[in-house]
N, C-alpha and C positions, 0 to 999 in steps of 0.2 A: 345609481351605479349598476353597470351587468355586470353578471357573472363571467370569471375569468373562465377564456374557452376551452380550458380540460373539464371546467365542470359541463358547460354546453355540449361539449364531446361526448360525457360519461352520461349526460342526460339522454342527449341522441341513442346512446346504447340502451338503456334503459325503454325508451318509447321500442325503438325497434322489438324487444324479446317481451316487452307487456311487464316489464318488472316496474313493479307500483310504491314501495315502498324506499327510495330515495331519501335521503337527507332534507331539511326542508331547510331555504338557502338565510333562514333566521339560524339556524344552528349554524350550517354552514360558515357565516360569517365570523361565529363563534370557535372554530374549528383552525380559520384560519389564524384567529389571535393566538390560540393557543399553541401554534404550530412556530407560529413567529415568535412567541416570548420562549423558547429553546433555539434557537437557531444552527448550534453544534447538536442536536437530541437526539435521539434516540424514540421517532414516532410511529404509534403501533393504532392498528382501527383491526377488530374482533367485527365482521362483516361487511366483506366489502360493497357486495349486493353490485349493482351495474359500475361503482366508482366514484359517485356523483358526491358522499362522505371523503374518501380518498381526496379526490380532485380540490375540494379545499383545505383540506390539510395539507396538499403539496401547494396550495397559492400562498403558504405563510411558510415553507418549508427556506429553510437557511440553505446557505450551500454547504456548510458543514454536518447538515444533520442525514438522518436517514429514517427512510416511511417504510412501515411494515405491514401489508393488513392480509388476512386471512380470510378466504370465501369459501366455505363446503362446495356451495354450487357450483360443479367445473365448466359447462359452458360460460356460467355467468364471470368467473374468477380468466379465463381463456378472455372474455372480451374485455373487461375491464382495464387486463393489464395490456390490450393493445394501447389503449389508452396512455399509459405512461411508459414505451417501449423506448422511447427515446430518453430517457431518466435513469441513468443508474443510481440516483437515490432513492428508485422506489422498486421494492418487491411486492409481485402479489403472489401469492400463498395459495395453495388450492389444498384445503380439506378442512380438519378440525380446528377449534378457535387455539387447544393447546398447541399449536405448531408454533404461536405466537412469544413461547416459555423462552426457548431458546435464543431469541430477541434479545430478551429481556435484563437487566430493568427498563424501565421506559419512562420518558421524560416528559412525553404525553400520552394519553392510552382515550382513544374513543371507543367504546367497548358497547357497542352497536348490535353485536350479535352472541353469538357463545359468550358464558361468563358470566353477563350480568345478572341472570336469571340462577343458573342452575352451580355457579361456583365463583360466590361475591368474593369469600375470604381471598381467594387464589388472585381474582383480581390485583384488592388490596397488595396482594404480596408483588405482585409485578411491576409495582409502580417505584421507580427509582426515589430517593428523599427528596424533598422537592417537584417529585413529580404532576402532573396534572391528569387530574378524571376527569372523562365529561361523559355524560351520561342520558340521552333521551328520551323521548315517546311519554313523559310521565303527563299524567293530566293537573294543571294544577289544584292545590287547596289550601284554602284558608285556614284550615284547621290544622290544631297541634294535638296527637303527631298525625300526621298527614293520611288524609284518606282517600280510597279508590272504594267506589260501588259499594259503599257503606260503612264498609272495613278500615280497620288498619293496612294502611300499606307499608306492609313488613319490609318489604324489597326497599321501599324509598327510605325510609325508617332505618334498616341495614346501613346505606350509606352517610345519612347523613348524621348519625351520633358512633358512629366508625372510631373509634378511642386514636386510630391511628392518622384520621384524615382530620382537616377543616374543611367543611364542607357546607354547602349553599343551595340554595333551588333558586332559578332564576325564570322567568317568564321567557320564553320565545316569539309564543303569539296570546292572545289569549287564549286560546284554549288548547296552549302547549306549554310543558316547561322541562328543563334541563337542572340536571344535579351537576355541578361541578366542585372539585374536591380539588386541595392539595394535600399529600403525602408527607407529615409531619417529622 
């Protein structure tokens, strides 16, 4: 199956400015389930980067819901959202990930950029009850609780014993996997 052509689009955008760090279309896919199992929501992505994350959360986007994501970088956040200008269920946001607050709660939240790193709890709090996290870029492990470069990975470890979430790691690729959570 290809890729639905907002993401080809946001791709194209992407090659064009050398932005390298794109969605990979195994989350992607993931992205879009999660967008379709709220179909009136309220869906929020913390880095838009060229839109190619965005473009599949709108391929699962309801007609009742509405897509929110936030990109500091203002070129980058300027061409992304040419990308969905014909959508008024999608806004893209130009600056800090908190612009996303106001959104908020949110029904699905990919939190790709600001957030995940430097302010988990606030996350947590954004997420409507029932809401969904999905969460990227972790490398997988076998190991409990879960390690990176030898260490505890706190960060991954933050979400997934979250008193507030249920929460999962799921493989992508091999040698990629995602945290997804629901908001209890």
């Amino acid at each position: 199956m290809g890729a639905p052509p907002r993401v080809v689009a946001a791709e194209h955008v992407a090659s064009e400015v050398g932005f390298t760090n794109s969605c990979i279309p195994e989350v992607g896919r993931l992205l879009g389930l999660a967008a379709a199992a709220k179909p009136y929501g309220v869906i929020a992505e913390s880095g838009t980067g060229s839109g190619v994350g965005t473009a599949w959360l709108h391929s699962g986007l309801g007609a009742g819901a509405r897509l929110v994501t936030v990109e500091r970088d203002q070129e980058l956040a300027r061409r992304a959202a040419g990308v969905f200008a014909d959508d008024d269920r999608v806004s893209v946001l130009t600056g800090d990930w908190r612009l996303l607050e106001q959104h908020a709660p949110f029904d699905v939240f990919f939190c790709d950029g600001g957030g995940k790193r430097d302010d988990p709890e606030r996350v947590v709090e954004l997420l409507a009850p029932g809401g969904l996290l999905i969460l990227d870029d972790f490398a997988p492990s076998p190991h409990w609780p879960p390690r990176f470069g030898g260490e505890v990975d706190e960060l991954r470890l933050f979400y997934l014993t979250h008193p507030a979430l249920d929460a999962t790691e799921v493989l992508t690729t091999p040698a990629s996997s995602a945290v997804v959570a629901r908001k209890v």
